[in-house]
VOSEKOL-707214 format. One record per residue (C-alpha): x, y, z; residue number from 0. Coordinates in Angstrom, 1 decimal, decimal comma. Layout:
N
xx; yy; zz; i
X; Y; Z; NUM
...
% end
This chain:
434
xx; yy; zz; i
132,8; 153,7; 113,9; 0
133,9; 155,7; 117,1; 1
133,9; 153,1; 119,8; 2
133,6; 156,1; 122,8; 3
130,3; 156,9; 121,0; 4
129,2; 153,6; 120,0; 5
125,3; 152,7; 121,4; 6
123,4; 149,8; 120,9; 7
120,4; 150,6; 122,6; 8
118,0; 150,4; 120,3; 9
119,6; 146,5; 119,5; 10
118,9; 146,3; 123,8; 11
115,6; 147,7; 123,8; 12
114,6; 145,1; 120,6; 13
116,1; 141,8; 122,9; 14
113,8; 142,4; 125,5; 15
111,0; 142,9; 123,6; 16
111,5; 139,4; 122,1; 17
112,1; 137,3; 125,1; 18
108,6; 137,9; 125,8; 19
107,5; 136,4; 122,8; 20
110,6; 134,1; 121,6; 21
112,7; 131,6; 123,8; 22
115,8; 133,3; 124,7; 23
114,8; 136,2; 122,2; 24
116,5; 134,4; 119,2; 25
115,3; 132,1; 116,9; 26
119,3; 130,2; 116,6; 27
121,3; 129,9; 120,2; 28
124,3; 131,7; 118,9; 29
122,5; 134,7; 118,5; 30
122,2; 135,4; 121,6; 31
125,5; 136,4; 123,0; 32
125,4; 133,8; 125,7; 33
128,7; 132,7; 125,1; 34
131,2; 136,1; 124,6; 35
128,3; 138,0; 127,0; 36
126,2; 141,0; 126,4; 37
123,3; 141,7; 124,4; 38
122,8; 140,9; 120,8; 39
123,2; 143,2; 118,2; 40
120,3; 143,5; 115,6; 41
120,2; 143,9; 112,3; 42
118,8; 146,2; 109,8; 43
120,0; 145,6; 106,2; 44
123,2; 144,4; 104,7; 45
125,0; 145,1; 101,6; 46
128,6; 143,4; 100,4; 47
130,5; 142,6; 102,7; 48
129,2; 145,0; 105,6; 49
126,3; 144,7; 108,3; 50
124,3; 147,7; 109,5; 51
122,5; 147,2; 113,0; 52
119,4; 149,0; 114,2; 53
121,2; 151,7; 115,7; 54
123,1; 152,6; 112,9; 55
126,2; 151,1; 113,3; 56
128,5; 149,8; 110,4; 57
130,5; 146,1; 110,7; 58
132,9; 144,7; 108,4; 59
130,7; 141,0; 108,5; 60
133,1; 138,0; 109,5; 61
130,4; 135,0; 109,7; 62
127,9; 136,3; 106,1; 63
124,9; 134,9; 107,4; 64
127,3; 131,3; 109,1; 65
128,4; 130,8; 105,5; 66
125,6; 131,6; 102,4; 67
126,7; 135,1; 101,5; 68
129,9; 134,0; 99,4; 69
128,8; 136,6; 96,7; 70
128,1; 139,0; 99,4; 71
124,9; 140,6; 100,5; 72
122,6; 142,0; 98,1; 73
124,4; 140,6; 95,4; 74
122,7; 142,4; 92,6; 75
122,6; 139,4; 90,2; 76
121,0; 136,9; 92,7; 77
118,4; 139,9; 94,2; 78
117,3; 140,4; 90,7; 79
116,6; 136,6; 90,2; 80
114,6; 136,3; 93,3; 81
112,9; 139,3; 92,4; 82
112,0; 137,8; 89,1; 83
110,5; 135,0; 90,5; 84
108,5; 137,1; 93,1; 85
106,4; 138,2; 90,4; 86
105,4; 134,4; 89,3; 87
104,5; 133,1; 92,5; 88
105,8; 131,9; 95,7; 89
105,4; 128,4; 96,0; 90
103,0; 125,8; 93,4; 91
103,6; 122,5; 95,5; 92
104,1; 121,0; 91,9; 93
107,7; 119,9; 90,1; 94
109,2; 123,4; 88,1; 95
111,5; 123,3; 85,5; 96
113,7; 125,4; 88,0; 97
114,4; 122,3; 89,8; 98
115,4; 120,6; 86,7; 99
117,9; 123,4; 86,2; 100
119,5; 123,2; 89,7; 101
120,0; 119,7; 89,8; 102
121,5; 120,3; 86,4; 103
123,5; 122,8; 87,7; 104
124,9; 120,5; 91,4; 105
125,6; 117,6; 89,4; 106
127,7; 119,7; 86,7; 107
129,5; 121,2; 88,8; 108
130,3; 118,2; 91,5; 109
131,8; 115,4; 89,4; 110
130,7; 112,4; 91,5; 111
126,9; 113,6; 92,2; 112
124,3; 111,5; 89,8; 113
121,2; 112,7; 91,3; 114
120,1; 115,5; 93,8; 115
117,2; 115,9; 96,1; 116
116,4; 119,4; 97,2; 117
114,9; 119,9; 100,7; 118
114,7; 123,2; 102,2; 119
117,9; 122,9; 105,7; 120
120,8; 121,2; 106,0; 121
119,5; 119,5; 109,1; 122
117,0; 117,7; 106,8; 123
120,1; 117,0; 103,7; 124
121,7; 115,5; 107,1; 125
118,6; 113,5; 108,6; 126
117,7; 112,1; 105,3; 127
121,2; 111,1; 103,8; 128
121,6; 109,2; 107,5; 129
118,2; 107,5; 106,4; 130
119,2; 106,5; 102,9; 131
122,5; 105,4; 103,9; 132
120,7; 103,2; 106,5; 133
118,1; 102,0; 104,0; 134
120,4; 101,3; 101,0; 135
123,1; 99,1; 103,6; 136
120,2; 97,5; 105,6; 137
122,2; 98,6; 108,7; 138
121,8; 100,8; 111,4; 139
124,9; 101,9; 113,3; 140
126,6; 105,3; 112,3; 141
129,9; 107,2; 113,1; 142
130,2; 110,8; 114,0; 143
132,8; 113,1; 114,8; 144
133,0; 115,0; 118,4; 145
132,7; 118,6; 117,3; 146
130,8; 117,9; 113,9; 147
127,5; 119,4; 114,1; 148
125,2; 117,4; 111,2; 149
121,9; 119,7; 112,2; 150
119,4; 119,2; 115,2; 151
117,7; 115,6; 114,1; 152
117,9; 113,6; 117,0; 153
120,4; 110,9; 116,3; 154
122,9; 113,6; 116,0; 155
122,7; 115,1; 118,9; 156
125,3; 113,1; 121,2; 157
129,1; 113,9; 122,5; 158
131,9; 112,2; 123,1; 159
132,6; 110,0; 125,9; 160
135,5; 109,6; 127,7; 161
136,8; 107,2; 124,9; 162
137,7; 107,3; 120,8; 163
135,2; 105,0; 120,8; 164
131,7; 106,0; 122,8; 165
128,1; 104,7; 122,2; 166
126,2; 108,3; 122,2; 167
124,7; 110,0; 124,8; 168
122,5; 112,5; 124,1; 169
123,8; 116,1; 123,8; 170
120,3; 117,7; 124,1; 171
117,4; 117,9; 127,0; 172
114,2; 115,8; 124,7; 173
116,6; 113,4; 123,1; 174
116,0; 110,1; 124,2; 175
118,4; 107,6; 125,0; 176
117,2; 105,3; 122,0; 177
117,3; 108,0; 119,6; 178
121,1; 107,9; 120,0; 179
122,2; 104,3; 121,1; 180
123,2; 103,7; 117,2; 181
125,4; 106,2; 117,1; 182
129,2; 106,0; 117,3; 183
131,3; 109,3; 118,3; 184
135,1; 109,2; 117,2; 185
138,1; 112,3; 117,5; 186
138,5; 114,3; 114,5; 187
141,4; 113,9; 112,7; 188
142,5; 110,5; 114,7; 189
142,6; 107,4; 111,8; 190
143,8; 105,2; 114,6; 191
140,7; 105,9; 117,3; 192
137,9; 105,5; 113,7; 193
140,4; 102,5; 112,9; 194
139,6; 100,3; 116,2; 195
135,6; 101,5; 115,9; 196
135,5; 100,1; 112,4; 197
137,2; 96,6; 113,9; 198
134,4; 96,5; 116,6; 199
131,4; 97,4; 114,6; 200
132,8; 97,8; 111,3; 201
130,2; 95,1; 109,6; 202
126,9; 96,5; 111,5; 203
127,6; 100,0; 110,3; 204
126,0; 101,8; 107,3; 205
127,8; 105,3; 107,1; 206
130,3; 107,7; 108,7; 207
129,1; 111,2; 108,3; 208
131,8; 113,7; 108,2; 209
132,7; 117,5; 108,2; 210
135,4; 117,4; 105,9; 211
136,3; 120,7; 107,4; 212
135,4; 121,2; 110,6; 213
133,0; 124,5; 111,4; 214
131,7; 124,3; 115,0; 215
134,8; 123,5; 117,1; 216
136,3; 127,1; 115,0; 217
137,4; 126,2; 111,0; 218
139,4; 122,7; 111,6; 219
140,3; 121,5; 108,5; 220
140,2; 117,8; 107,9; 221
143,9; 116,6; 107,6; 222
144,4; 114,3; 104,1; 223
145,7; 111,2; 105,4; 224
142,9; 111,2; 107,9; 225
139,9; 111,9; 105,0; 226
141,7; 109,3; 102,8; 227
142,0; 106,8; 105,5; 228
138,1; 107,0; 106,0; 229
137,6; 106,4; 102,6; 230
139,6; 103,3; 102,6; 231
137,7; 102,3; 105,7; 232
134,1; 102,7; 104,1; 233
135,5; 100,8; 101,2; 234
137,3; 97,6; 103,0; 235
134,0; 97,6; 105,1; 236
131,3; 98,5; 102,4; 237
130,0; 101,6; 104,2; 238
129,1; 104,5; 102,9; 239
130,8; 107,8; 103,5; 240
129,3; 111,3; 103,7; 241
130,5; 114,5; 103,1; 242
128,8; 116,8; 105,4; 243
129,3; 120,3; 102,8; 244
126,9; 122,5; 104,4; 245
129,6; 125,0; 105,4; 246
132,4; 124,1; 102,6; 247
130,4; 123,2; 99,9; 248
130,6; 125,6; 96,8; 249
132,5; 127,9; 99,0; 250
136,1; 126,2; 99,1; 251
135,7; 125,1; 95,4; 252
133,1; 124,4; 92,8; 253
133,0; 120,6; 93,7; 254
133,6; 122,0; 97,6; 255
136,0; 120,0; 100,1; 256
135,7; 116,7; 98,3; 257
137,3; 118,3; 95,1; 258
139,8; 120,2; 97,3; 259
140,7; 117,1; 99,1; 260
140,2; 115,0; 96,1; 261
138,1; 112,4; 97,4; 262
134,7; 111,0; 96,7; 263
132,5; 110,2; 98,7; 264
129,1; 107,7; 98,3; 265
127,0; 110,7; 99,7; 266
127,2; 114,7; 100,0; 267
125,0; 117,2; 101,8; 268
124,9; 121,1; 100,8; 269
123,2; 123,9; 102,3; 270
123,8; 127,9; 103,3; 271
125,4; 128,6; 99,7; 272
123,4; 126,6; 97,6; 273
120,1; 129,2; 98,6; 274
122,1; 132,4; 98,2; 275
121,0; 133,6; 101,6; 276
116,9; 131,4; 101,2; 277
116,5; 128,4; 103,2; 278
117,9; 125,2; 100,7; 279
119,3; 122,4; 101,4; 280
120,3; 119,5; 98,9; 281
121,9; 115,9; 98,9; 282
122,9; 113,5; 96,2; 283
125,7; 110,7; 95,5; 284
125,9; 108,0; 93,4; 285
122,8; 106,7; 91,2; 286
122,6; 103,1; 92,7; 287
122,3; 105,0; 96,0; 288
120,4; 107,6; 94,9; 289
117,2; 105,1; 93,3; 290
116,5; 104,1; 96,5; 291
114,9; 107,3; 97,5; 292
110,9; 107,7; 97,2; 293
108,7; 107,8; 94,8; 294
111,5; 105,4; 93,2; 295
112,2; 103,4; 95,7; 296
111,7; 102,3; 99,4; 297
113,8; 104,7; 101,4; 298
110,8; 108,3; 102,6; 299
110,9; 111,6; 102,3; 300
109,3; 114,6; 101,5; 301
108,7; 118,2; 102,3; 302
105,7; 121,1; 101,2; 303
108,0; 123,7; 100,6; 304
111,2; 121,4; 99,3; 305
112,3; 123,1; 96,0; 306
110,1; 126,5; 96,7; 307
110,6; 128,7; 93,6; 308
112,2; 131,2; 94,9; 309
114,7; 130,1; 97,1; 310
115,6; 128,1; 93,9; 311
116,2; 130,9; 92,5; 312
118,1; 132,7; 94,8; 313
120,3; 129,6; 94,5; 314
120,6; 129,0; 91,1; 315
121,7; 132,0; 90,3; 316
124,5; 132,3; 93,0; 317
125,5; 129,0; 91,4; 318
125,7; 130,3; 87,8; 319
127,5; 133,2; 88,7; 320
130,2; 130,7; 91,0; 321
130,7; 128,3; 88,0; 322
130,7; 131,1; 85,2; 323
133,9; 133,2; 87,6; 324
136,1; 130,4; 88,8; 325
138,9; 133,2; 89,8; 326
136,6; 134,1; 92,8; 327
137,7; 131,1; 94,9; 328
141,7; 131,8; 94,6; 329
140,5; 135,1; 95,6; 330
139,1; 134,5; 98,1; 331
141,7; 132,2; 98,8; 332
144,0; 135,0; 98,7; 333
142,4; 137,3; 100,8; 334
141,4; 135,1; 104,1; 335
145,1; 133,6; 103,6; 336
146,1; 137,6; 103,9; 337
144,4; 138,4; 106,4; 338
145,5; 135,1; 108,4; 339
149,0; 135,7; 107,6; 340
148,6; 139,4; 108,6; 341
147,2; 138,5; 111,9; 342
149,7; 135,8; 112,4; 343
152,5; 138,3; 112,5; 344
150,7; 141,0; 114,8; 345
150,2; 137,8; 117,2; 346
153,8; 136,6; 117,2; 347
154,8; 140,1; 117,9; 348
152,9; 141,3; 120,6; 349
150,7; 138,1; 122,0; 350
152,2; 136,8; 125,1; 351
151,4; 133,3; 124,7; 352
150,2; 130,4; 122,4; 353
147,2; 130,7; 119,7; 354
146,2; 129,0; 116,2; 355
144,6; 130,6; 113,6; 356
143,5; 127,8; 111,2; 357
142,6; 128,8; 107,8; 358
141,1; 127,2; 104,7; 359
139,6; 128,8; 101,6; 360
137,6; 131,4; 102,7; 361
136,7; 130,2; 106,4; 362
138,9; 130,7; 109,0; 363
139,6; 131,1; 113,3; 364
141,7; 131,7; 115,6; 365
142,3; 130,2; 119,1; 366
143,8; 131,9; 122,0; 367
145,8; 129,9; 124,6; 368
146,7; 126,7; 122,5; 369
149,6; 126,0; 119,4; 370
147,5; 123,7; 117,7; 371
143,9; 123,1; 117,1; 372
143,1; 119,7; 115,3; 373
139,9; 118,6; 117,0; 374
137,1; 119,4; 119,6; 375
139,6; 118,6; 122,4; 376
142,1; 120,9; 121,4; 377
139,7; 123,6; 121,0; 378
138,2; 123,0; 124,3; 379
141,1; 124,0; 125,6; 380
141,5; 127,5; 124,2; 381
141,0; 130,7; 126,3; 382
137,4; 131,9; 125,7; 383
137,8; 134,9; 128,2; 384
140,9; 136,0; 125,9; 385
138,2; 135,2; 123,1; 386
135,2; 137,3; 124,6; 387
137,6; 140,3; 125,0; 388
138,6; 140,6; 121,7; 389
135,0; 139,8; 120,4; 390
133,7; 143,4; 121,7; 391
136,3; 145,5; 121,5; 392
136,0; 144,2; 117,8; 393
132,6; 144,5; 117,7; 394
132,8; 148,2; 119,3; 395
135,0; 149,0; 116,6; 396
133,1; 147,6; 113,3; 397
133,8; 143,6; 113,2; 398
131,4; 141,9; 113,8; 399
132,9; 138,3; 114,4; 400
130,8; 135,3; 115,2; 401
129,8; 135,4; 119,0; 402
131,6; 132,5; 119,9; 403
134,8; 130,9; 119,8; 404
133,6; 127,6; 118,5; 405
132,5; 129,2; 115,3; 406
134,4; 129,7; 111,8; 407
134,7; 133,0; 110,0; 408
133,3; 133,0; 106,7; 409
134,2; 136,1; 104,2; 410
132,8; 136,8; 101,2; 411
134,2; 138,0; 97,5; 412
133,6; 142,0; 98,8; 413
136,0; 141,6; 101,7; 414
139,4; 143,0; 100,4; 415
142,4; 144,9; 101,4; 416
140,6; 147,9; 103,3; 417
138,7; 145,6; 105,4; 418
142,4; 143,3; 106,7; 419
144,3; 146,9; 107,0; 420
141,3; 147,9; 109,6; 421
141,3; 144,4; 111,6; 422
145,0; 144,0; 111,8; 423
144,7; 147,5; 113,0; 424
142,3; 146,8; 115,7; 425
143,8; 143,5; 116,4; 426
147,2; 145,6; 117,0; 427
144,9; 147,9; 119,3; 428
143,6; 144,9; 121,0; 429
146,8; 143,2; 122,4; 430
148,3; 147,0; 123,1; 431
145,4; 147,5; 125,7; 432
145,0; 143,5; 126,9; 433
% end
């Protein structure tokens, strides 16, 4: 791409067509630019590990859809399962053998998951997980972590006080107070601040929901001794912890974060990869837990389009093709660790002043202005001008990296050597000109 000569007009022309018709011309916030500036780019197709916008212009993709596309886009095994499927029908409203075979498939492939419920976002694996867990323990109260985003369900939807410990107050304009008064906000990756919550409320609390790595504050990865020490919290206590794997699950392992980490939790959501690139979401835990969900026991939910034939799939056959090639998670391992590394040494050399670049798996970020990034404070506290700058002189010269600073990379199995030798290049560019 020839950043003198790069044009986005048509991408511009497209983004004020849609305000008209859609609030804020997106149908997801992020999309919209409003935090690095500028107008959107839109786009027209996809293949590997490479986006093509509207007005013709080639990206090396950083974010694969927020997460889904591990395989890559238009991965030939999964388009020719959905295809399949196309010709058998869209949706029957009825239980398919298809489901069968994906909760076969989860529950193989994640040691400590008895039983799965499909649903069809991660938002609702999120709100109904919260519900079960509150159903099974008969209690109500809940901890979250400041920066963890569990979906847009209402009880969710709070920040941090000034405190470790604050009662929630709604994040979002429509959330009421009561919506949010059970739920408990604690720092990421501070065992001592969860620690005095569980001593206050520890007996009137059903879960603590949990992004064993971090994905909306950049990629902060959960540090052991904190995971572990939640664990030994929900088990003193007899509450139940979930694993939020949205983002990390089947992408940092087969059995995602809680294999990586080696630690179980009572409950797991999944999303993004589990659909190959369709709308699925999934959770599941242990069987006592589990048999308390409707039509076998007390604990509601349901959804119309909740295992929808082809988005099954889409998914199932990503899966297969994960758990039949093992080798693709140490590479891709490899290759974000690379390009991390890589970047690391173009920063120390030519950067005048503090960043982190935090890296796990295949998700990564880096952070301008601060050493260390361990929570939502930290992150808070990083430069998002320096951010925004480098944002579109990437994107002017074919990266497209997620349009905010508060976002994790995600790569995908396609993304190799060619693609780090062009952003270290740029990135050398980038700090030459700044």
């Amino acid at each position: 791409m020839n950043p003198t000569t790069y044009s986005t007009i048509q991408s511009q022309r497209l983004f004020e067509k849609s305000k008209a018709l859609i609030p804020g011309g997106v149908n997801s916030p992020v999309r919209a630019f409003g935090a690095v500036g500028g107008s959107p780019v839109f786009m027209g197709h996809a293949k590997g590990t490479y986006l093509y916008d509207v007005d013709g212009n080639q990206y090396i993709d950083m974010i694969n859809s927020w997460g889904p596309m591990v395989l890559g886009h238009a991965f030939p095994p999964v388009i020719e399962a959905i295809q399949k499927q196309l010709d058998l029908g869209q949706s029957y409203g009825t239980p398919t053998e298809a489901e069968f075979h994906m909760a076969e498939q989860i529950t193989s492939m994640v040691d400590f998951v008895d039983q799965v419920r499909l649903v069809s976002s991660g938002t609702e694996a999120c709100m109904s997980c919260l519900r079960l867990a509150r159903g099974f323990t008969g209690k109500s109260k809940f901890i979250k972590f400041a920066g963890n985003y569990h979906g847009h369900a209402d009880p969710f939807l709070v920040k941090a006080g000034s405190g470790l410990l604050s009662f929630g107050i709604p994040g979002s304009a429509g959330v009421p107070g009561g919506a949010t008064q059970d739920t408990l906000v604690a720092e990421y990756n501070n065992l001592e601040g969860v620690t005095k919550i569980f001593t206050e409320h520890g007996n009137d609390m059903a879960a603590v929901i949990i992004e064993p790595v971090a994905g909306n504050s950049g990629c902060i990865p959960g540090q052991v001794d904190f995971l572990k020490g939640l664990r030994e919290l929900c088990d003193h206590y007899g509450v139940l912890l979930i694993f939020d794997e949205v983002m990390t699950g089947f992408r940092l392992a087969q059995g995602g974060a809680a294999e990586l980490y080696d630690i179980q939790p009572d409950l797991v959501t999944y999303g993004k990869v589990i659909g190959g690139g369709l709308p699925v979401g999934a959770f599941g835990g242990r069987m006592d837990i589990m048999q308390h969900l409707a039509p076998a026991g007390p604990v509601y939910q349901a959804g119309t389009l909740s295992g929808n034939p082809i988005a099954v799939a889409s998914g199932l056959a990503t899966l297969k093709h994960l758990d039949s090639n093992p080798s693709i998670y140490s590479s891709l391992e490899h290759n974000t660790a690379t390009l991390a590394d890589a970047l690391r040494s173009v920063l120390n050399e030519s950067l005048d002043g503090p960043y982190a670049i935090n890296q796990i798996g295949s998700m990564m970020s880096i952070h301008f202005g601060v050493d260390e990034v361990k929570n939502a404070s930290d992150a808070s506290d990083a430069d998002l001008d320096k951010f925004n700058q480098l944002f579109h002189f990437m994107l002017a010269h074919g990266v497209y990296l997620p349009p905010s600073a508060f976002e994790s990379y995600f790569l995908c199995q396609d993304f190799g050597n060619t693609e780090i030798k062009h952003i270290v290049k740029r990135m050398k560019e980038f700090l030459q000109g700044a």
